[in-house]
DRENGU-713196 format. One record per residue (C-alpha): residue in three letters; x, y, z. Coordinates in pm, whole numbers, padded with zeros to 5 digits, always signed. Each point is the difference from the previous one (the first is absolute). Layout:
% residues N
ALAXYZ
...
//
This chain:
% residues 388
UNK+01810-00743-03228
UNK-00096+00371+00072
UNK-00283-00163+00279
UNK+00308-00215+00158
UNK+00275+00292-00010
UNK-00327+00233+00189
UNK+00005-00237+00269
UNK+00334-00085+00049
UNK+00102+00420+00029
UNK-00322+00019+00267
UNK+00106-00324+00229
UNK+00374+00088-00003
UNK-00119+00306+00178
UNK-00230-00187+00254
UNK+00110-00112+00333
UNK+00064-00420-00051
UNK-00146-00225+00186
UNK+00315-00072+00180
UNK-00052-00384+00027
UNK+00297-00180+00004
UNK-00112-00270-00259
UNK+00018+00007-00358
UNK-00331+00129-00153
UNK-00062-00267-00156
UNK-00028-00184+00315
UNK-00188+00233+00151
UNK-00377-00048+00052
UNK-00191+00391+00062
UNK-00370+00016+00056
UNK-00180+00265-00122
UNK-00325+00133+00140
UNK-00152+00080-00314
UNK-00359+00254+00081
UNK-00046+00040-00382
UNK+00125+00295-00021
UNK+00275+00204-00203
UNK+00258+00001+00344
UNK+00022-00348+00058
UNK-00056-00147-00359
UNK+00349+00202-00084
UNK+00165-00118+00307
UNK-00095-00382-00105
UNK+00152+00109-00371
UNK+00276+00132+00112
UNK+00088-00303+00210
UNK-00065-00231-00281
UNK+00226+00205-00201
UNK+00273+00028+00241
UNK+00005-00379+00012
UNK-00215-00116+00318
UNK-00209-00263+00048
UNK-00319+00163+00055
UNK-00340-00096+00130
UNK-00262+00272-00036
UNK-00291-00024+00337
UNK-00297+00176-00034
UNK-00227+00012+00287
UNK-00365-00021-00043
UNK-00125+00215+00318
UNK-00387+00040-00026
UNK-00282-00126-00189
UNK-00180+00321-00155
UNK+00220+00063-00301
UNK-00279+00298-00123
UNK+00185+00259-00136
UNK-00180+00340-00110
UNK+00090+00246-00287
UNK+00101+00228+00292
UNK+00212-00200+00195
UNK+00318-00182-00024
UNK+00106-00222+00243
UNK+00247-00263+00055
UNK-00036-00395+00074
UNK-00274-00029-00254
UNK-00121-00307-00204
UNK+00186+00245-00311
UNK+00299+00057+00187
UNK+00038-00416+00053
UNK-00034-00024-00367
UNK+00234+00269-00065
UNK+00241-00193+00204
UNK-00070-00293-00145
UNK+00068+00106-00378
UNK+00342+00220+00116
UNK+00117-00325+00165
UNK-00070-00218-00336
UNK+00162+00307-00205
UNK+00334-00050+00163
UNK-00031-00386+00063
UNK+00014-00041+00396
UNK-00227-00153+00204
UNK-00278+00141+00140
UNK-00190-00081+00369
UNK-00371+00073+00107
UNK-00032+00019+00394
UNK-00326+00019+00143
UNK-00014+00197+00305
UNK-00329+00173+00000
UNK-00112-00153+00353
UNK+00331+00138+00126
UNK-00057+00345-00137
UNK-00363+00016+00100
UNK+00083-00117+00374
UNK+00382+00205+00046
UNK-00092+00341-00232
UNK-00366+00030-00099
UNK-00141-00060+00408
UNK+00271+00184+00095
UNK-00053+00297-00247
UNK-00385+00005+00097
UNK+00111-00045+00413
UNK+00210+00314-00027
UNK-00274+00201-00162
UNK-00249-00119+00216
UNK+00224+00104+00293
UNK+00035+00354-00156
UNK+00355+00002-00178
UNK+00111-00021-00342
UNK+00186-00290-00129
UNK+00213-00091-00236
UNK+00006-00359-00161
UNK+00250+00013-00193
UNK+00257-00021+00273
UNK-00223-00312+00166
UNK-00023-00159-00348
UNK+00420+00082+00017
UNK+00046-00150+00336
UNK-00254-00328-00018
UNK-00041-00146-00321
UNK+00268+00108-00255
UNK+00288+00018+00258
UNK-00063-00236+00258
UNK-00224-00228-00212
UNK+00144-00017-00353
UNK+00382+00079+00175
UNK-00059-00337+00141
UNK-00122-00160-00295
UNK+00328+00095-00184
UNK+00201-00122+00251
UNK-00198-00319-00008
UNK+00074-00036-00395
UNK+00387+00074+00109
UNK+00022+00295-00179
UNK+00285+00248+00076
UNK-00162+00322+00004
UNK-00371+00177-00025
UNK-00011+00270-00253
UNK-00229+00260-00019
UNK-00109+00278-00163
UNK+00026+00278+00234
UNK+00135+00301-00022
UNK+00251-00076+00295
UNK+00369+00037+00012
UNK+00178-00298+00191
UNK+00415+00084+00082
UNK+00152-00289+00132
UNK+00327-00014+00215
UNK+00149-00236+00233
UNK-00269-00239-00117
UNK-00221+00203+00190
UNK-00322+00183-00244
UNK-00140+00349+00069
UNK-00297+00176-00208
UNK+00058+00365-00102
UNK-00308+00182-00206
UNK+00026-00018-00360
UNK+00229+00173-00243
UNK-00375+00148-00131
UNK-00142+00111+00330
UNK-00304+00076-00141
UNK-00058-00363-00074
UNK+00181-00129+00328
UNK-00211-00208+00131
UNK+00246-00095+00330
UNK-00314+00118+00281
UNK-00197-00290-00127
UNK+00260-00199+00101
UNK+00132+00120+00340
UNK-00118-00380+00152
UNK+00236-00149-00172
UNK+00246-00166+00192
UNK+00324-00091+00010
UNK-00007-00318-00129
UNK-00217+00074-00283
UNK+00209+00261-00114
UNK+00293-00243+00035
UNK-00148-00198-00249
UNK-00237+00290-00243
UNK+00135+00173-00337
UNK-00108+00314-00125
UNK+00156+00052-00347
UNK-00227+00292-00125
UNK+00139+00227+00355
UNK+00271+00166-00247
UNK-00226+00101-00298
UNK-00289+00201-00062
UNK-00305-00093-00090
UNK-00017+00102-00352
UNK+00336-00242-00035
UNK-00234-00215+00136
UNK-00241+00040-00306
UNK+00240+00040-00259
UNK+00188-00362+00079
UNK-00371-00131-00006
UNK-00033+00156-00346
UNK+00309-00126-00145
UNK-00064-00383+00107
UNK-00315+00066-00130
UNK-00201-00126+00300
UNK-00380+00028-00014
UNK-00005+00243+00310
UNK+00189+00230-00121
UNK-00270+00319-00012
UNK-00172-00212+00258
UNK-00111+00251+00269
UNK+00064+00023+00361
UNK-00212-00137+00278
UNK-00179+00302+00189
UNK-00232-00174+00169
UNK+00027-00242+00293
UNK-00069-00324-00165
UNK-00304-00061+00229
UNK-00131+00350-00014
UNK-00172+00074-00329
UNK+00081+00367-00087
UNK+00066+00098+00328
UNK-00335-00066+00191
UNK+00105-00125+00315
UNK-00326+00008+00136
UNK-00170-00237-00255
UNK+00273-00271+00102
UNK-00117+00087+00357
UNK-00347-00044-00040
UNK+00043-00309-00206
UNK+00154-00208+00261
UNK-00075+00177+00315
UNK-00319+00188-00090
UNK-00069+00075+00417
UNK+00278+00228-00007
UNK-00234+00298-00129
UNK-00169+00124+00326
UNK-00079+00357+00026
UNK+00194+00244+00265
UNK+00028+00397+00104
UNK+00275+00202-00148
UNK+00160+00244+00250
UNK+00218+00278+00014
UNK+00340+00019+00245
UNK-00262+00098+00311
UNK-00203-00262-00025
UNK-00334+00158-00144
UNK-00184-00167-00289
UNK-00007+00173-00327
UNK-00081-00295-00251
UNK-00111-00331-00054
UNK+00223-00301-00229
UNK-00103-00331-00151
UNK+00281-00178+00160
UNK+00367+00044+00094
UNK+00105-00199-00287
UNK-00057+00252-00243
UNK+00230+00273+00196
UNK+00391+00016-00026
UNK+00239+00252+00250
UNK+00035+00302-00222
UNK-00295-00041-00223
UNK-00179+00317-00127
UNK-00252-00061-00251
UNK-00347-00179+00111
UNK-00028+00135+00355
UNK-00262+00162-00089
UNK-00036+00280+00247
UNK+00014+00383-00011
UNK+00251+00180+00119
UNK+00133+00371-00098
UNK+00371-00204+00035
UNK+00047-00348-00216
UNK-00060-00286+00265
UNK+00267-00330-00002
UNK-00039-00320+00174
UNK+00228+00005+00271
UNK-00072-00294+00241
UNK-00204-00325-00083
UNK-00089-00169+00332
UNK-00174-00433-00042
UNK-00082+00028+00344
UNK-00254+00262+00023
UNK-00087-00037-00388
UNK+00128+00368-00024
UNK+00144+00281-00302
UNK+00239+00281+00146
UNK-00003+00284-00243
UNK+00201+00296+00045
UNK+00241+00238-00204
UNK+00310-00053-00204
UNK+00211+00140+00258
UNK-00124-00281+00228
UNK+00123-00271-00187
UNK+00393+00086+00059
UNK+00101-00331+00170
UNK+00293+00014+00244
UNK+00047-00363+00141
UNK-00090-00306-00136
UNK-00023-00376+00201
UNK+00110-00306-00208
UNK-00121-00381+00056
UNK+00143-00302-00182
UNK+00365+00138-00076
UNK+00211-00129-00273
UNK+00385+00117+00032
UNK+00266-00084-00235
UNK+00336+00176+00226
UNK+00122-00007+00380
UNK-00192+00227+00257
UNK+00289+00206+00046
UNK-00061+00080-00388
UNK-00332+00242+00117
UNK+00171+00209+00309
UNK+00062+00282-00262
UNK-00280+00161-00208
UNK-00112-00218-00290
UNK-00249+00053-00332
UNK-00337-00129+00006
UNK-00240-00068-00263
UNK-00369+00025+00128
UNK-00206-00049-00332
UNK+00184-00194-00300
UNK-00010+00311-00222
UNK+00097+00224+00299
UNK+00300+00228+00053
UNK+00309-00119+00251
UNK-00047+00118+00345
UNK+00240+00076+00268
UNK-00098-00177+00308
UNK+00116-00155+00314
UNK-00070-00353+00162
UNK-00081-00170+00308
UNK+00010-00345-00026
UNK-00226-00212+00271
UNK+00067-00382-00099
UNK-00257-00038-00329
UNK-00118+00385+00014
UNK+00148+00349+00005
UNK-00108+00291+00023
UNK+00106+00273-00262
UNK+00062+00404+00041
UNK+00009+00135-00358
UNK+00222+00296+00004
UNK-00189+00158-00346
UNK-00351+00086-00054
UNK-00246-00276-00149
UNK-00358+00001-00028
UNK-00292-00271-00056
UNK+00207-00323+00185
UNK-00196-00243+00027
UNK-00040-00401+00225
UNK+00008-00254-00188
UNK+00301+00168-00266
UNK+00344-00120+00034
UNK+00285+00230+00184
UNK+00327-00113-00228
UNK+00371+00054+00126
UNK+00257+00163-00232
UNK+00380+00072+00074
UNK+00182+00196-00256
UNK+00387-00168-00116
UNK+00253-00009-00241
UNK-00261-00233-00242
UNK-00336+00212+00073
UNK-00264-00016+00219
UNK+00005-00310+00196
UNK-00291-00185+00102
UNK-00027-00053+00385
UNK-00302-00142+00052
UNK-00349+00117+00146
UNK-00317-00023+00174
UNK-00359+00026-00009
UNK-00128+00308+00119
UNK-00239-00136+00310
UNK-00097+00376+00098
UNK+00097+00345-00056
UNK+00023+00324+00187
UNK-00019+00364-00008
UNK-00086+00280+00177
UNK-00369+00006-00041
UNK-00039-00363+00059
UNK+00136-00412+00018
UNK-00129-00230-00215
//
């Protein structure tokens, strides 16, 4: 009784689902990773009265997992799934998308570091797989709604869905999901937007679910403890082809083992003296170049996007905005020029260390929060000292 009265206080002060159907008659999928997020959202559906059907996606083969790292999409995490789903009787889905992972996020992840920028899967795993992909499948299985377990908020009015950044902003996870469009979000939940995560935990404790001190992924599921190069040199190992590194004019003043192993802003293993600490300040594929230089140098004043995603009306981005340019990143004030599917972007505070290959995310600030725009990828950068 306590369990059910802990549960009913914490949904009554959710947003609903706001599907005009009795629950009963409504049909949710969950994308369940095996972790503590979504394996409350699927209780708390199955609680509120939904018909649910958990989906976990099986993404990649290797399901090694060391002492150090902890990532998510293992072989555990499946069986985590798995047992949460039997716990609280709803049925449970295996998809098998690893050839679509490999082919839309792993090549991709290795082109982009081959080409000298730093990625970020988790917004291609976002946008291909789990929201194009399994968004699909649900709608195949007629299913109402997709529920997940990010830390989103979703405010609906007119019939018409916007995203704001979390209640918890320091577990909003909104910039990995700046491609979403319009009619994803139409059709997405977020229930866990208006809590924090240690409500998060303590609902998992009380229904007793088995991932309740389960902890959370760090790693990128195909990146065991953070050694991108080793997932470089296992399915690309060409990629590792010595080159000069250079200061802003040009002269030589070291030697690397490949671009791969540099990011923009990087101190530590440049190994080269200086009586100043050196950063890595430009990485240039086409001349197999490292441009090291000072802090100062790093300050980045414009930024070029590619591939834009936007979620409100140009005429929404003629005044000065917010933009995220690294997920755990402060807001920015900047302004846009839109050009079709790029802009370009003036940002109006100081920021160091931007880097290709990271996403540029829109914010606007209303009566409900910060508002998510959209974004870009950032296709090349510029400062004073140099474009990259």
């Amino acid at each position: 009784m306590e369990n059910q009265f802990f549960v009913y206080y914490i949904l009554i002060n959710m947003n609903s689902l706001g599907i005009n159907k009795p629950k009963k008659n409504t049909k949710v999928v969950v994308a369940m990773s095996g972790g503590v997020d979504s394996s409350v959202v699927a209780a708390l559906m199955k609680q509120e009265g939904y018909d649910v059907t958990g989906i976990t996606l099986k993404l990649y083969d290797d399901a090694k997992k060391s002492a150090e790292g902890r990532q998510c999409c293992s072989g555990q995490d499946i069986m985590d799934a798995k047992r949460v789903s039997d716990k609280i009787n709803i049925n449970h889905e295996i998809l098998y998308y690893q050839k679509k992972f490999k082919s839309e996020v792993i090549d991709s992840f290795i082109d982009s570091y081959a080409s000298g920028e730093t990625p970020i899967p988790c917004i291609q795993c976002n946008q291909t797989v789990k929201f194009r992909d399994l968004f699909k499948y649900a709608k195949d299985l007629k299913a109402d709604a997709l529920i997940t377990g990010h830390y989103v908020s979703r405010i609906e009015k007119n019939k018409h869905a916007s995203m704001y950044r979390a209640k918890d902003h320091s577990r909003d996870q909104s910039y990995f999901l700046f491609s979403t469009t319009q009619e994803q979000l139409n059709y997405l939940r977020f229930p866990l937007g208006e809590i924090d995560k240690s409500e998060t935990r303590l609902i998992a404790k009380k229904l007793n679910l088995n991932v309740a001190n389960k902890p959370d992924s760090q790693d990128i599921c195909f990146v065991p403890n953070g050694d991108y190069s080793s997932v470089i040199k296992k399915f690309r190992p060409n990629s590792f082809k010595k080159g000069k590194i250079i200061d802003l004019s040009g002269n030589q003043v070291g030697e690397h083992d490949g671009i791969i192993n540099y990011t923009i802003g990087q101190r530590k293993g440049i190994k080269i003296s200086s009586h100043k600490p050196l950063y890595v300040i430009n990485i240039n594929a086409n001349d197999n170049t490292i441009v090291v230089g000072e802090k100062e140098n790093l300050e980045i004043k414009e930024i070029f996007l590619r591939d834009l995603n936007t979620l409100a009306p140009r005429k929404e981005f003629d005044k000065i905005i917010n933009i995220k340019v690294r997920s755990t990143g402060r807001l920015l004030k900047a302004k846009l020029n839109f050009n079709d599917k790029s802009a370009k972007v003036e940002i109006l505070d100081k920021e160091t260390g931007i880097s290709p290959g990271q996403a540029c995310v829109f914010y606007s600030k209303d009566e409900f929060g910060d508002k998510l725009m959209g974004g870009g990828w950032i296709d090349r950068t510029y400062n004073n000292y140099l474009s990259t």
